[in-house]
C-alpha positions in Angstrom: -49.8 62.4 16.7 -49.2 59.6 14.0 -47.2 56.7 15.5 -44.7 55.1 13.0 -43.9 50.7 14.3 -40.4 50.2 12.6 -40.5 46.4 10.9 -37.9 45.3 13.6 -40.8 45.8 16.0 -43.5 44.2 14.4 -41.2 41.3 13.7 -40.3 41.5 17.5 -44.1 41.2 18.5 -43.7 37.2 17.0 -41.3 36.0 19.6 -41.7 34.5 23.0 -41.2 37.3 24.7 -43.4 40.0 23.5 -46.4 37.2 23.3 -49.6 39.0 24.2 -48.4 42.6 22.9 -50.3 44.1 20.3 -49.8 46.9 17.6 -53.1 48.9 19.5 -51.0 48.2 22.7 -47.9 49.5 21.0 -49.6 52.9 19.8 -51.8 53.8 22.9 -48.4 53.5 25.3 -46.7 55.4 22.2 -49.2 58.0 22.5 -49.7 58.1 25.9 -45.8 59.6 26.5 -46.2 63.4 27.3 -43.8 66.1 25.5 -41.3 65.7 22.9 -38.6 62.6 22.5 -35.7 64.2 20.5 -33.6 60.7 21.2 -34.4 57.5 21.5 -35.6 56.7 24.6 -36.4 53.5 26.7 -39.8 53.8 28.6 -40.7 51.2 30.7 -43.1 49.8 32.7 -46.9 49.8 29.8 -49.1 47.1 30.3 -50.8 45.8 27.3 -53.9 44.1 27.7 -53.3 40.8 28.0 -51.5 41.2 31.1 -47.8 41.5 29.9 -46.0 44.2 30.9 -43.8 45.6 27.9 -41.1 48.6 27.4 -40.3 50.7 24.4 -38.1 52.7 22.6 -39.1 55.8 20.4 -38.3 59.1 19.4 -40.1 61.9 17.5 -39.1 62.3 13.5 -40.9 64.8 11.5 -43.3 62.7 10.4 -44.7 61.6 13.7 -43.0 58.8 16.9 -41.1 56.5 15.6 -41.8 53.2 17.7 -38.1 51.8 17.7 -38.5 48.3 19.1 -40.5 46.4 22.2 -39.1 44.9 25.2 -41.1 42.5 26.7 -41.0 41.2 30.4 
């Protein structure tokens, strides 16, 4: 499945918060959710590798999951 960041997360990944998070984190949580998203959804609880755990939001379009924003902890 092709996973789609918006901008708002990318430009999310350069704050405070969400230091240590990156894109290949992003997509292999993304990819790892099972089934179909037809709403946006928060999931929480990935670790990326650096240690910081991270939530996101996504949903399935057409084209692939849309990667909605990142919530870091």
């Amino acid at each position: 499945m092709r996973i789609i960041i918006t901008e708002h997360a990318k430009k999310r990944l350069k704050d405070i918060r969400q230091e240590g998070i990156t894109i290949a984190d992003i997509t292999a949580a993304a990819s790892n959710i099972p089934g179909r998203i037809p709403t946006a959804t928060r999931f929480r609880g990935f670790i990326a590798r650096s240690g910081r755990v991270f939530d996101i939001v996504a949903k399935d379009i057409p084209g692939g999951r849309l990667v909605i924003t990142i919530i870091g902890k």
